[in-house]
Each structure stands twice: as C-alpha cells, then as structure tokens.
Phi, psi and omega in degrees: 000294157330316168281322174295319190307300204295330211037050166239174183319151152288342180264018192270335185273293181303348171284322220268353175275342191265303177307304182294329179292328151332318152343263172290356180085336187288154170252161214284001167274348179273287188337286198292336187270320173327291202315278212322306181291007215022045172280336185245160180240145214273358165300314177295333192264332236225328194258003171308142155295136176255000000 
C-alpha cells in the first residue's frame, strides 16, 4: 500500500513504515493494521525523514 501510493521499493516502503513507527512510539503491527483500516494515511508514513 505505501509503496505504490509512494511509488517506492518495497524495501523503500518497509523503511520508511519501520521509521514512522519509530517515531510515533508504535509497533510496526499497529502501523501497518492503521494502513490497512484506513485510520492512517499513507501520506503520514511517506512524509516521516527516511
């Protein structure tokens, strides 16, 4: 979902979801369950420093 919205790498996508969850305190299974339900927006993980 991150990478086509982002048009990156899957491992360019999985950094940049491992960096927000850093971040944000979250674990990257909370992150990743956000995405999914649309609670989150793939915008927010893609605009995080990578």
């Amino acid at each position: 979902m991150v990478a086509e919205h982002g048009g990156l790498t899957l491992a360019e996508a999985r950094s940049a979801l491992r960096a927000h969850s850093a971040l944000d305190g979250h674990r990257l299974l909370d992150i990743a369950q956000a995405l999914v339900d649309h609670a989150l927006a793939p915008d927010s993980v893609l605009t995080e420093d990578r």
